[in-house]
Every structure is written in C-alpha cells, then in structure tokens.
N, C-alpha and C positions, 0 to 999 in steps of 0.2 A: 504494500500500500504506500500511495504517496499520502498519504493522512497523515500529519503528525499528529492529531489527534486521537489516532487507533495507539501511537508508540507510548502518548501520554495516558494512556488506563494499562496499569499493570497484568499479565496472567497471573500472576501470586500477587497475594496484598503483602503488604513491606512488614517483614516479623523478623524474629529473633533469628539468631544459630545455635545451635541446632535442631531448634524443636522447627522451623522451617525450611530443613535441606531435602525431607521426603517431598512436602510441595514441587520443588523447586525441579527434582531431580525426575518426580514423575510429569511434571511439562515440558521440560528440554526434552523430553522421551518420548514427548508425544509429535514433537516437532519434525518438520520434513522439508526444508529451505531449499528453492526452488528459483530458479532465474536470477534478476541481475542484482546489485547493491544498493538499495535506496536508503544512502548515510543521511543524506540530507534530513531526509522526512523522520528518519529512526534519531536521530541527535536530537532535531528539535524536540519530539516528542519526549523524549528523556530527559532533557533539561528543564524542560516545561515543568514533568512533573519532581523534580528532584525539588525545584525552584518552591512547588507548592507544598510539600512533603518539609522542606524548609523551613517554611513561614508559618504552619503548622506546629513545628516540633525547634521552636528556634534555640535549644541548647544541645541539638545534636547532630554531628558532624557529618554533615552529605555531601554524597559526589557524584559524581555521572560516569558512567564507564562505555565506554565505545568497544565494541569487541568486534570484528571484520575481519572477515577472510580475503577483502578486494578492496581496490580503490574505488570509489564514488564511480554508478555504471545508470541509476536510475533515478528519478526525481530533481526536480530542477531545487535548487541550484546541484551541478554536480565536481565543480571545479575549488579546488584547498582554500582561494582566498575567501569564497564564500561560506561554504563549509565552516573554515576555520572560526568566521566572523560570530558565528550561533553559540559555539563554544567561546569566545571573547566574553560575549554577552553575559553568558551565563556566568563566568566570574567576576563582570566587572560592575554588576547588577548588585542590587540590594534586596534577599540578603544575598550572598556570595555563594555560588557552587561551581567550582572546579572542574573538571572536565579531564578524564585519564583514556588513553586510549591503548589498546591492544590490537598488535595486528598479526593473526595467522597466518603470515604470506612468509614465500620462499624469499630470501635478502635477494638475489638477484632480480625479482619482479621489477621492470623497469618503473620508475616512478613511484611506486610505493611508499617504501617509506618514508621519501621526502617530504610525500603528500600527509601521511600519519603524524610525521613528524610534527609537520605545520600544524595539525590539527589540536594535536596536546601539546605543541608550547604555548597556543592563541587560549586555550583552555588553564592557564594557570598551576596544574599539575605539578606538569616535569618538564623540561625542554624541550624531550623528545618521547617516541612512542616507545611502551614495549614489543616487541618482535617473537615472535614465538615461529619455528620453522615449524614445518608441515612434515619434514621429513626425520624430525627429531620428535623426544618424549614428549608428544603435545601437551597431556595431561600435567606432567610433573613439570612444564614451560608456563604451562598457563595458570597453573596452582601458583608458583613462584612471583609470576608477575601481580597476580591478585594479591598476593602477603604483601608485597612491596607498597602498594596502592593503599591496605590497609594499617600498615607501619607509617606512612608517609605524613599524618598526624591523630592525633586521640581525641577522642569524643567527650564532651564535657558535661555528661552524667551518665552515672553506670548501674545496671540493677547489681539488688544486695542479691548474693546465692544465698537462699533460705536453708537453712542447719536440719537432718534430718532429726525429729523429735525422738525421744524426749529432750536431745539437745538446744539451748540459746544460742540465742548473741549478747553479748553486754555491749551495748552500743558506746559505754564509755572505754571498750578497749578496742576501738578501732582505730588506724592509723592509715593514710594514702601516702604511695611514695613515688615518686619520680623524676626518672633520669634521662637525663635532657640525652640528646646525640651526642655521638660521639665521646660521652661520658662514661665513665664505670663507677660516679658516684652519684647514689640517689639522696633527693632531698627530702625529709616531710614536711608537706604539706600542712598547714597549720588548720584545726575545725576551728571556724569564727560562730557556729550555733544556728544564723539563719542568714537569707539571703541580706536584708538590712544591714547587715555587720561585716560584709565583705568589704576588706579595706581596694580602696582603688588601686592602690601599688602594691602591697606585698600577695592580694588576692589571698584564695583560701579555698574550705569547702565545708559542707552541709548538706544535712539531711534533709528528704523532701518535705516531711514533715516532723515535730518536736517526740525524738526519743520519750521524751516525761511524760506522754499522753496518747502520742497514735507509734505501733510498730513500721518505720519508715519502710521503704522499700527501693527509694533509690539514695544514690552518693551524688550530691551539684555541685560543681567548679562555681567559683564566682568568676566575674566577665576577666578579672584581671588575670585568673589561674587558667580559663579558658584559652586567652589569647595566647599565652606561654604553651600550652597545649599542643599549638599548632602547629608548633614546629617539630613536634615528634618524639623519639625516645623511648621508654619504656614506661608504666605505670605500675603499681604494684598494690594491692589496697591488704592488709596484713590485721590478723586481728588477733589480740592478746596481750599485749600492752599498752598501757595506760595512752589515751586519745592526747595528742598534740594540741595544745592551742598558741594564739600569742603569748607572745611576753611582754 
C-alpha cells in the first residue's frame, strides 16, 4: 500500500517483552511480502504513529525503525533526499523520534547503502544504517543491530518486576544505578520522593505513586535524569540497601 495510513495502525498493539514476542512472532509468520519497496509510504506511517505513541506516553523512549530489504522501488516520493526528509521530521519535531534504519541488502547493491545511509543520519539515530548481509547469519545480524538501536539510549520509566509471594519489596531499599558510556563506573541515582522535588540539575527518580499509601508499580527519571539518559550506558535498578537520597 501506498497509505501511510495503513503503516500508521499497528498488526500488534505496542506491549511489553516478553509477554508480546508470541504476538509479534505469530504475525511476521503470517506475512508473505510481495512486489516492490514502498519506504516512503511504510516510514511515514511509522513515524506518524511513533510521533503519536509519543505524545501519549511522553516519559518513554521511542523510535522508528526502518527494516528493508531494497532501496525505495514504490510510492512517490521514492528518491533518499525525500525519503530522508520524513525521517528529519520526525526528529526534528516536537516531541522528538528518531529514526534507525536497517538494511538486508548485499554491500555490493549499487546505491544502497548510500541511500540507507542518508536515511538514518537525516533520522537522528546514527550517521549511518545498519547492514545486515543476506548471505550471512541474518538472524544473529539482525538481533545484533536491534540491541545496538536498543542500547543507543534508556527509557525514563521502568516497571517494578513484582516478587513472587509470599515475598516483598521494601521500597525503602531500592536503589537505580547508572553508567554513562564508555564508563565502568556506575552512579546512584539519588530518590527525590515525587515528581515536584526533582531538582532541575542534579535530576533524580520516583515512584509512580507514594510507597506510604499505594504499592507503586513503576520507577520515573525526573526530566533532568531523563535527558542524561539519552545518551546511553547501562542502568541497573538493585534492591537491598538502604534507598539513596540527596544530601
């Protein structure tokens, strides 16, 4: 379809991992892809609804992925700088989403990847695309480029994993830790109690709702902890000693 409005309604609704890889794995399995490449029409639609999915859920970290076996063959526009232009958009828009692309194509495909390339540096990502051969481990090419896309920054709220019973949690011994790139030393993060008390520089985090009265259920960055986020790293959320606050 040239609809970008067919690419913006999902086949699976947007869920978790793992309890949503059976969905996910029996619709790619029901799929049969046939004829030519309509990037154009499958980008916008994907950005569209990432865009909305966004503005929706504005403390969690979205991004668009492009996955193609070919360069642009169907749907007008089908040439990179236009292409490219839809994935500009979409990160240079408010709120922001990114744009990562993945290309199944053999490196010698003439124009390919220059084309790809263009597309995820215009898209904010990465500079250039991931490459996955056709003649190599697809699977274990294409798993790899998908961890990188998801390492590439952290989402700024996380669900708690609930204790099998009769087990707790004592919410005052939980601690978040995180280490930036290229680092091997993690920092804790400091609990500030609620969003109001997020300091605008040092940032922090909190519960969705007050341990004293309702059993939370997620972990929130504050905007300042967020933006630090974005740059990647590692997170680590730890529980059994005594909860971090200011000093």
């Amino acid at each position: 379809s040239c609809d970008s409005a067919v690419y913006a309604t999902p086949a699976v609704a947007m869920g978790t991992l793992p309890a949503n890889a059976t969905a996910l794995d029996t619709e790619i399995g029901q799929q049969s892809p046939t004829g030519g490449t309509p990037t154009s029409a499958a980008l916008q639609g994907t950005v569209d609804f990432a865009v909305s999915h966004k503005q929706a859920n504005p403390l969690h970290e979205v991004v668009a992925v492009l996955a193609t076996d070919g360069i642009p063959t169907l749907c007008d526009p089908t040439d990179a700088d236009d292409i490219a232009q839809i994935a500009a958009a979409g990160f240079n828009g408010n709120p922001s989403v990114p744009t990562f692309v993945i290309g199944v194509i053999s490196p010698n495909d003439p124009g390919a990847q220059a084309t790809l390339d263009q597309i995820a540096a215009a898209g904010g990502g990465t500079t250039s695309a991931f490459i996955v051969d056709p003649n190599g481990n697809v699977t274990q090419a294409f798993l790899d480029a998908l961890n990188q896309i998801r390492g590439n920054s952290l989402a700024c709220e996380y669900f708690i994993p609930q204790p099998t019973p009769p087990d707790t949690i004592d919410y005052g011994l939980v601690n978040v830790d995180h280490t930036p790139p290229g680092s091997s030393t993690a920092n804790t993060l400091p609990y500030v109690g609620d969003a109001t008390s997020c300091d605008p520089t040092t940032g922090g985090w909190y519960y969705d709702t007050d341990p004293a009265v309702t059993e939370p259920t997620k972990i929130m960055m504050c905007p300042a902890t967020c933006d630090l986020l974005q740059a990647g790293g590692d997170l680590s959320i730890r529980v059994g000693c005594e909860t971090v606050v200011p000093r």
